[in-house]
Every structure is written in C-alpha cells, then in structure tokens.
Rosetta silent file (secondary structure, phi, psi, omega in degrees, C-alpha in Angstrom):
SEQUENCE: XXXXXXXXXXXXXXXXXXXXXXXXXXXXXXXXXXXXXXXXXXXXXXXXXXXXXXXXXXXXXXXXXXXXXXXXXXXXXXXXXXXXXXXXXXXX
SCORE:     score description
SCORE:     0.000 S_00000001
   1 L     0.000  148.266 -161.566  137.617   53.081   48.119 S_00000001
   2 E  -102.147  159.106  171.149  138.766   56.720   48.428 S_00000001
   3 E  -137.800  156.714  172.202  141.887   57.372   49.597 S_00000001
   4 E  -127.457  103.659  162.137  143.936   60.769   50.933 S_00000001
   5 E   -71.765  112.169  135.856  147.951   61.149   50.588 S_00000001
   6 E   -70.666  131.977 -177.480  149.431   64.050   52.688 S_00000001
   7 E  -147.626  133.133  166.713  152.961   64.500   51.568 S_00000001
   8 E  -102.487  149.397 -161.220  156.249   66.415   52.575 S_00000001
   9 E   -97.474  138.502  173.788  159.020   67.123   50.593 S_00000001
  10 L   -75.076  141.938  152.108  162.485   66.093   52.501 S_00000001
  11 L   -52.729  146.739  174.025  164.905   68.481   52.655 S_00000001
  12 L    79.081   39.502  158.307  167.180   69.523   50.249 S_00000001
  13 L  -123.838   40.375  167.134  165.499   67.004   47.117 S_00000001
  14 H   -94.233  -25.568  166.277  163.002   69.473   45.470 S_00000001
  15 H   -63.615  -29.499 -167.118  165.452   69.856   42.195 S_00000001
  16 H   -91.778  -33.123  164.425  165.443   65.956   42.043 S_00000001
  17 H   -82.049    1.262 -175.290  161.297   66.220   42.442 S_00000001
  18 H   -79.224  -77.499  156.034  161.016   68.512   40.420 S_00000001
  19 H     9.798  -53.732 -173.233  162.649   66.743   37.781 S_00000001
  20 H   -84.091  -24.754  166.395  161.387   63.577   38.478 S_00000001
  21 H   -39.896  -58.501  167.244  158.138   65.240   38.594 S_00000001
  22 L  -106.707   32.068  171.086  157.871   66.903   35.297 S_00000001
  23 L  -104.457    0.310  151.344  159.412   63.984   33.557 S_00000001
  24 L   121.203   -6.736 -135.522  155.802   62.770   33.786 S_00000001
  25 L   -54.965  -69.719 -127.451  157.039   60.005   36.974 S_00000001
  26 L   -76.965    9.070  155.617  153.996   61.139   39.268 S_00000001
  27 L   -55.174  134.981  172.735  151.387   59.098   37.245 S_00000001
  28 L   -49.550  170.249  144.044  149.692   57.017   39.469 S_00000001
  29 L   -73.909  153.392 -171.533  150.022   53.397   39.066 S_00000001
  30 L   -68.220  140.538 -150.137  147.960   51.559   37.087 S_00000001
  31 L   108.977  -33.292 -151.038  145.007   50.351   39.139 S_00000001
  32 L  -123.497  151.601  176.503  144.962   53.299   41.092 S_00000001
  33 L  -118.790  118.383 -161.785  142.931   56.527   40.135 S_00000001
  34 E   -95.318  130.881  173.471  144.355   60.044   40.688 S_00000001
  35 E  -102.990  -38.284 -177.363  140.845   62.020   41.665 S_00000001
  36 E  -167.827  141.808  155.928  142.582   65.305   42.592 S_00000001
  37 E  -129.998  132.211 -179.773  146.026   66.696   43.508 S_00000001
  38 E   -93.519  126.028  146.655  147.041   69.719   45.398 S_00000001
  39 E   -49.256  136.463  155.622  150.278   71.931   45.986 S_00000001
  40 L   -75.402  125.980  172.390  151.436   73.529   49.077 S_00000001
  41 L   -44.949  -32.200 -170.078  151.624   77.490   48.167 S_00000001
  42 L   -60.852  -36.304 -172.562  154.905   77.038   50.227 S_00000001
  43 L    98.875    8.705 -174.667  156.370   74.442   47.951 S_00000001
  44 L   -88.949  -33.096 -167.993  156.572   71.942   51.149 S_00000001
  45 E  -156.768 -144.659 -166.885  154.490   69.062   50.511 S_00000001
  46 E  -164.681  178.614  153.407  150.748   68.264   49.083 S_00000001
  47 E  -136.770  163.993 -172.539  147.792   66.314   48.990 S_00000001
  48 E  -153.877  128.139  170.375  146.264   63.817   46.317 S_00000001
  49 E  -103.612  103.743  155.923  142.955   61.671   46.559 S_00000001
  50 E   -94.103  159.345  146.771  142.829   58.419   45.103 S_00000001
  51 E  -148.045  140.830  177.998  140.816   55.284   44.674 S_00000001
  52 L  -128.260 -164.648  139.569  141.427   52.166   44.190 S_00000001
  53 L  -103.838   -2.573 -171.516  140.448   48.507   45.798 S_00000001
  54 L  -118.008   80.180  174.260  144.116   47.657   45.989 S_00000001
  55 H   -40.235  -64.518 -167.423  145.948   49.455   48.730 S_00000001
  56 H   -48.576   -5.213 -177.540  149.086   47.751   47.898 S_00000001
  57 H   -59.545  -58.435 -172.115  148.903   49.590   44.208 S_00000001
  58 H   -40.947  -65.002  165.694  149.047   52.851   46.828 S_00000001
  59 H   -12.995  -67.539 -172.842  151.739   50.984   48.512 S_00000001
  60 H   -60.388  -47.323  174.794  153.915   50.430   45.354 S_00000001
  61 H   -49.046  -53.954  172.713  153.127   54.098   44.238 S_00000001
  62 H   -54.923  -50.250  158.228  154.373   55.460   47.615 S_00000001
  63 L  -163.515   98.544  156.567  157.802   53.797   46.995 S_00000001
  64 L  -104.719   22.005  160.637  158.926   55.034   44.527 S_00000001
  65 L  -133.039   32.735 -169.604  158.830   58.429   46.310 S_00000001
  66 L  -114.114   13.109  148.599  159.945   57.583   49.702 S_00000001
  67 L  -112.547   15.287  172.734  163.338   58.906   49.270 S_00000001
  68 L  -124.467  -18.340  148.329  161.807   61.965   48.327 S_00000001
  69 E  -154.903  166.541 -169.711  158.972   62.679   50.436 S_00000001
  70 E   -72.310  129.196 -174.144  157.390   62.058   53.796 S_00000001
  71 E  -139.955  131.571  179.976  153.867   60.373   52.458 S_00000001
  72 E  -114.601  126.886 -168.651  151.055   59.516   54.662 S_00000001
  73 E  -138.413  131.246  175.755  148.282   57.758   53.254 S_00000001
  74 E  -121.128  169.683  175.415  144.498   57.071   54.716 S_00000001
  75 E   -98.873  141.895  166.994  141.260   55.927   53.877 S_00000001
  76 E   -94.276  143.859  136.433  138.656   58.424   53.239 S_00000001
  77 L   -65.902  116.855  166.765  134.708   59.164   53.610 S_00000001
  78 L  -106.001  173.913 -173.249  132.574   61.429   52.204 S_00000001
  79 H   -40.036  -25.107 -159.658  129.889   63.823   54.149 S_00000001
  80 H   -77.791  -33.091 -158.594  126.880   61.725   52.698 S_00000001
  81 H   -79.638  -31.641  176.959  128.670   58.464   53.925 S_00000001
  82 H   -56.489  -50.820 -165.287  129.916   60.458   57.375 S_00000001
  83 H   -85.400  -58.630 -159.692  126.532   62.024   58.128 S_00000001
  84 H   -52.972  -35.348 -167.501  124.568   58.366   57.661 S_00000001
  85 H   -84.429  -65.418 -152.580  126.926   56.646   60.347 S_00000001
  86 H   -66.961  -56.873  175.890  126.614   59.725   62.682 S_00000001
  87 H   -48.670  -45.678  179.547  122.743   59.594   61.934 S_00000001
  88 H   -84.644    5.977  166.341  122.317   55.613   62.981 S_00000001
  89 H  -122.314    1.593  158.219  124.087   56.446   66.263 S_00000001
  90 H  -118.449  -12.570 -169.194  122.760   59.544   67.295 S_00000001
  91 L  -105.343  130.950  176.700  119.341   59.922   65.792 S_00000001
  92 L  -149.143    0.000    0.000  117.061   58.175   67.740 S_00000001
C-alpha cells in the first residue's frame, strides 16, 4: 500500500535537520520503501511517498522526526485505482 507524508519543519530546528539529514538519518526504515521525496522551494516542509504493508514501520519512521517536524501521513490511490471506483458508482 502507497502511502503520502506531508511534512513541516518546526521552527527554529532546520540546522539540527539539516544535520541530521545529511548524516544519512532520513533512510526509511527497513520494511518501508521510499518511492519519491520532495522539497519545499521555501525550505518549510515536504512530501515523500512510500509503501509498505506495515503502517507501524511508517509509525516508527515518523518518530524519530517528531521533534523536528509536523508529519502527516495518509494512504494513497492511484488514477487507474480512483477512476475504477468512480466508474462502478457512476457508470451505469
């Protein structure tokens, strides 16, 4: 299952993420699959897609970066999977 993190960095910690950040930390956990991550141009936050079968991997991942940023994390879809459920309830 795909997953999507939205994440904000709290103020006044981006020298401690940065840090922790290029000290290689931000590897997922093992279990867990990093599919893509993204930067804010701004420097405020991000996004990252995972997948796993173990949310609690996600869980685990999340904190150890929860005194460094606000992280939201949901399960994802993609259009093919999106458009079939919209297709057996509206196409009729």
């Amino acid at each position: 299952m795909k997953f999507m993190s939205t994440y904000s960095i709290i103020p006044g910690t981006v020298q401690e993420l940065a840090e922790k950040f290029l000290a290689g930390e931000a590897a997922p956990t093992p279990g867990v699959t990093l599919l893509g991550r993204w930067h804010k141009a701004d420097c405020s936050g991000g996004f990252s897609l995972y997948e796993t079968d173990n949310a609690a991997l996600l869980h685990l991942g999340a904190a150890k970066w929860a005194d460094l940023l606000d992280i939201t994390i949901v399960p994802v879809i993609e259009d093919a999977e999106a458009g079939a459920n919209l297709a057996a309830i509206y196409r009729k």
